[in-house]
C-alpha positions as CSV (number, residue, x, y, z in Angstrom):
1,X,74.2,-125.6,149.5
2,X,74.9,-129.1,148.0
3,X,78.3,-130.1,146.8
4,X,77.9,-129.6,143.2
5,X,77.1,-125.9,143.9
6,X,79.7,-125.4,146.4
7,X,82.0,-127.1,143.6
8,X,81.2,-124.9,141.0
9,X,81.2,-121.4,143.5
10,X,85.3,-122.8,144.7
11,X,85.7,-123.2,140.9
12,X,84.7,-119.7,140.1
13,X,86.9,-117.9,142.7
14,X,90.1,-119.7,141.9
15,X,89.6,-118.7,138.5
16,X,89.2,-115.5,139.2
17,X,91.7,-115.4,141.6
18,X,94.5,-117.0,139.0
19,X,92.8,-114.9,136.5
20,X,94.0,-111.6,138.9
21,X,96.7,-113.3,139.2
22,X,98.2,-113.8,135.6
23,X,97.3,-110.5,134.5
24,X,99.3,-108.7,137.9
25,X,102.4,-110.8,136.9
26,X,101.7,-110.0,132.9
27,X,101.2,-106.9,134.1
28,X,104.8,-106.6,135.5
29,X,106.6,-108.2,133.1
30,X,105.7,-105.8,130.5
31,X,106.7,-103.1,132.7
32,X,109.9,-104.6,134.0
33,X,110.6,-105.5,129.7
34,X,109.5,-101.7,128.9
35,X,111.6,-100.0,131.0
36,X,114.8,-102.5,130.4
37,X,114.2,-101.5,126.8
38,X,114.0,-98.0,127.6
39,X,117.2,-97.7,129.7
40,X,118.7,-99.8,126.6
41,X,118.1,-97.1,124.6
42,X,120.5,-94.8,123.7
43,X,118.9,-91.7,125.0
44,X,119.7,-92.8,128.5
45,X,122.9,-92.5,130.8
46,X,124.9,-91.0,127.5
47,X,128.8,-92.3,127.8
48,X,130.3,-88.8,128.3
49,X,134.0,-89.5,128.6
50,X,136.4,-92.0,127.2
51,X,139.7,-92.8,128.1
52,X,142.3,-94.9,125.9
53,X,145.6,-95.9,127.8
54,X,148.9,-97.4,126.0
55,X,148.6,-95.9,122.6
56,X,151.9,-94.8,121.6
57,X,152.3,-95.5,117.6
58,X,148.4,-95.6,116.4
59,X,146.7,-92.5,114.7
60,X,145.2,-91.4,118.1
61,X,143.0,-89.1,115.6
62,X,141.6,-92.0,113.7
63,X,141.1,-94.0,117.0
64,X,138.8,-91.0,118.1
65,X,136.6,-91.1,115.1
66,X,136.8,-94.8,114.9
67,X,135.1,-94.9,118.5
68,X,132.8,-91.5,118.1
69,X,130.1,-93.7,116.6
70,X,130.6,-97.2,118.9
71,X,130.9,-94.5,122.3
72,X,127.4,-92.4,121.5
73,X,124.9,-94.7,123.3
74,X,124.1,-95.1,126.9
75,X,125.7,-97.2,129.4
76,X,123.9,-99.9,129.3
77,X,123.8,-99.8,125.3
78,X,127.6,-99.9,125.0
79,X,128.5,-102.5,123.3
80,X,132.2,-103.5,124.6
81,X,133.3,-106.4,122.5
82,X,132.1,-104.2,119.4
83,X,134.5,-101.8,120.5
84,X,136.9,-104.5,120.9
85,X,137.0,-106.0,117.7
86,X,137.0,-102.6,115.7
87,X,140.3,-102.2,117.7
88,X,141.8,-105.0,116.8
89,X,141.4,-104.6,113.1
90,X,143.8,-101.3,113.3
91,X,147.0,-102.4,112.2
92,X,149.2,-101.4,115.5
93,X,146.8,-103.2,118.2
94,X,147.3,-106.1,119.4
95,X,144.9,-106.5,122.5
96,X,142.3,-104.0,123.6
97,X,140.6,-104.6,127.0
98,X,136.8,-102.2,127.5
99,X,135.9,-101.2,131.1
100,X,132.6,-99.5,131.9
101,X,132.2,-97.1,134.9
102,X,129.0,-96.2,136.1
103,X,127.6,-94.2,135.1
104,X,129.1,-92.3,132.2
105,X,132.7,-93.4,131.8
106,X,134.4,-96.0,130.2
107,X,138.1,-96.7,130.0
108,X,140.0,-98.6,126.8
109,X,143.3,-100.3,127.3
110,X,145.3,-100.8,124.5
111,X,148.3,-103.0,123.5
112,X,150.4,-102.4,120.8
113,X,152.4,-105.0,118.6
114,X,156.1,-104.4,119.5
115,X,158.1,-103.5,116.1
116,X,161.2,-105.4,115.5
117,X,162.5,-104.7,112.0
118,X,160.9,-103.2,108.9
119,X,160.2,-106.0,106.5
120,X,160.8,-105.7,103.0
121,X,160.2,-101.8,102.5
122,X,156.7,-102.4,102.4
123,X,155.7,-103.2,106.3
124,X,156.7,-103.8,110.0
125,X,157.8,-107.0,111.8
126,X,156.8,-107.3,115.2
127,X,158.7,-109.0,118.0
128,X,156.4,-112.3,117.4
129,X,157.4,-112.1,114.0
130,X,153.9,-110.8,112.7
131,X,154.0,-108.6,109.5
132,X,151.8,-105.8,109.7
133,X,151.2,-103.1,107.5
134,X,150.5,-99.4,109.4
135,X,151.3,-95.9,107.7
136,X,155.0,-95.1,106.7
137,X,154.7,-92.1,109.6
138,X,154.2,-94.3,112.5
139,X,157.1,-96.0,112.1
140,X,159.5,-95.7,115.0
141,X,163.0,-94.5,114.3
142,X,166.3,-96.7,113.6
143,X,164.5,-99.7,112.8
144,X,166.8,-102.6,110.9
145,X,165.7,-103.5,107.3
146,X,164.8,-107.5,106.6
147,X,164.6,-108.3,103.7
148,X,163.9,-112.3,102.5
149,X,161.1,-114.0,100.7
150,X,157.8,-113.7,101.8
151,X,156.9,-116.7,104.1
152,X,160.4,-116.4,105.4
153,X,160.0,-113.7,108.5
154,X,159.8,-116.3,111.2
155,X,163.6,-118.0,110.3
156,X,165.1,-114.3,109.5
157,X,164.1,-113.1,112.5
158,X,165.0,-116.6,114.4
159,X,168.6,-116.0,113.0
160,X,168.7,-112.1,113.7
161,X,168.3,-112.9,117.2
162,X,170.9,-115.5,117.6
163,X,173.6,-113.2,115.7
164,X,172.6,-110.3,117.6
165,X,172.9,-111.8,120.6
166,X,176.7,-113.4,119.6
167,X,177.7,-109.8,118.3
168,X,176.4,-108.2,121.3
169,X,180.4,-108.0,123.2
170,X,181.6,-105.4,119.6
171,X,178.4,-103.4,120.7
172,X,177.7,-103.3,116.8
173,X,174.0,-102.8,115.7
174,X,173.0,-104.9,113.0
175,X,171.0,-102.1,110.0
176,X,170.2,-104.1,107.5
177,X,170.0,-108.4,107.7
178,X,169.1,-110.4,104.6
179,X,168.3,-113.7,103.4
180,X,168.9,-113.7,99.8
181,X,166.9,-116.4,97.7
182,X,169.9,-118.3,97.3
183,X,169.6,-119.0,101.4
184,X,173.1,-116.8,101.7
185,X,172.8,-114.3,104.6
186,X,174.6,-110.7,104.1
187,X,173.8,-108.0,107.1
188,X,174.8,-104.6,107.5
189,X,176.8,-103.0,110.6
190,X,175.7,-99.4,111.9
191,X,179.6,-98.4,111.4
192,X,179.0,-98.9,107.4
193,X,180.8,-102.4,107.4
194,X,178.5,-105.1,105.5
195,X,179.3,-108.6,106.1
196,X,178.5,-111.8,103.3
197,X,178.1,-114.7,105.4
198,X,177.2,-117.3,103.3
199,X,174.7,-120.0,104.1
200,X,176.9,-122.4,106.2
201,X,177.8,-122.7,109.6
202,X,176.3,-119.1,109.5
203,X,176.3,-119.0,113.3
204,X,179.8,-120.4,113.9
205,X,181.1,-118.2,111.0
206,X,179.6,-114.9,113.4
207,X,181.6,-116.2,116.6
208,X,184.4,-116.6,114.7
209,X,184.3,-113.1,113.1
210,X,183.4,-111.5,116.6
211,X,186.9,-113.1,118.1
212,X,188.9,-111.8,115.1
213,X,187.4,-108.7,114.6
214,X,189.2,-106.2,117.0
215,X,192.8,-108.2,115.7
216,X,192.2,-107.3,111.7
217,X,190.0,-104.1,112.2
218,X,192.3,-101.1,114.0
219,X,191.0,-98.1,116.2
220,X,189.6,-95.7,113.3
221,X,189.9,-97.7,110.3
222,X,186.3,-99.3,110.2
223,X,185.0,-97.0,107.8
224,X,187.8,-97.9,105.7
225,X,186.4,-101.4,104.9
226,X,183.8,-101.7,101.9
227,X,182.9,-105.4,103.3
228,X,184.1,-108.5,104.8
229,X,183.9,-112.0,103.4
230,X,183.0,-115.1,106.1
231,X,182.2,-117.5,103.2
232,X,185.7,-119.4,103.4
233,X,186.3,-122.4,105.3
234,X,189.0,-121.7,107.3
235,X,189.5,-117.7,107.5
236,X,187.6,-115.1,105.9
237,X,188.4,-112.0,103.5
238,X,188.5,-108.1,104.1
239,X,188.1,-105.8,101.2
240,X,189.2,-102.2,101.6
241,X,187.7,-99.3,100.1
242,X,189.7,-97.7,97.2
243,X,191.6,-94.9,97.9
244,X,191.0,-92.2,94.9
């Protein structure tokens, strides 16, 4: 055999052989790209239980058919940052973590916004000073009224803060706190006593009021006061109730 024929015979059986080759590994890869489709598919280890952890204020009906649809596919289907953003766009939720246990479960940690104040009649502030605007039933109980202009949240809830805080030794809670849109500050007391602070030295006015408060004001007679007056320079004013 010369060495053009025994050229020609090596050619032929590494063609055939890469030929056998190619089509094995084509072969495969099909396979291995069918069945990842298939177990894709919904049809396939269904998600039969869900679990949602930290709701407390959110609809926990509307959560349920808000995730019916993104939970009916298999496991490998789910879709966890789907889930995640749909959460996020309900109104108490701040954070929303998806877990996925093999081979049917899949756990859902929520975190809610923390409600500080309900802003304006018309919506919630959170602790972060977020406005957010869930049903009227969810909201929690004894929550203070703001009230200022819109834009405003973050300095009204700046100054509740530091005139809680300085009120904190009369054990008073503050019910309603408002920045009119003259910049004056009036708040409400949870004994019925408002106070007009004015909008100067608002948070020296406070400590000053706080010292004075149990001198002017006697055991029993708060609910006698219709409001008190910080606006003066050097003192402020009482009004009493009228007597009919």
């Amino acid at each position: 055999m010369n060495d053009t024929v025994w050229r020609r015979y090596i050619d032929h059986k590494f063609s055939s052989k890469f030929l056998v080759t190619f089509f094995c590994f084509a072969g495969v890869l099909f396979l291995v790209t069918y069945f990842y489709h298939q177990i894709k598919s919904e049809k396939y280890f269904p998600i039969s239980h869900v679990s949602v952890i930290g709701i407390q204020h959110e609809d926990s009906l509307e959560i349920q058919h808000l995730l019916i649809p993104l939970v009916d596919k298999g496991f490998f289907a789910l879709d966890v940052e789907s889930i995640k953003e749909r959460l996020l766009q309900q109104p108490w939720i701040s954070d929303a973590s998806v877990e996925k246990n093999w081979p049917n479960q899949i756990v859902i940690y929520v975190t809610e916004k923390t409600p500080i104040a309900i802003w304006n009649n018309n919506g919630l502030m959170s602790t972060t000073g977020e406005i957010f605007h869930p049903v009227t039933s969810s909201y929690p109980a004894d929550l203070p009224q703001f009230q200022g202009p819109e834009g405003e949240q973050i300095h009204v809830l700046q100054y509740y803060e530091k005139i809680n805080s300085l009120m904190a030794p009369l054990r008073f809670k503050i019910t309603r706190f408002e920045l009119l849109p003259s910049h004056t500050w009036s708040l409400m007391l949870d004994n019925g006593i408002k106070i007009q602070v004015g909008y100067k030295d608002v948070l020296t006015r406070i400590s000053h009021f706080v010292k004075v408060y149990p001198k002017i004001v006697t055991r029993g007679r708060a609910s006698e006061i219709e409001y008190i007056d910080l606006r003066y320079p050097n003192g402020l004013a009482v009004r009493w109730k009228t007597v009919t």
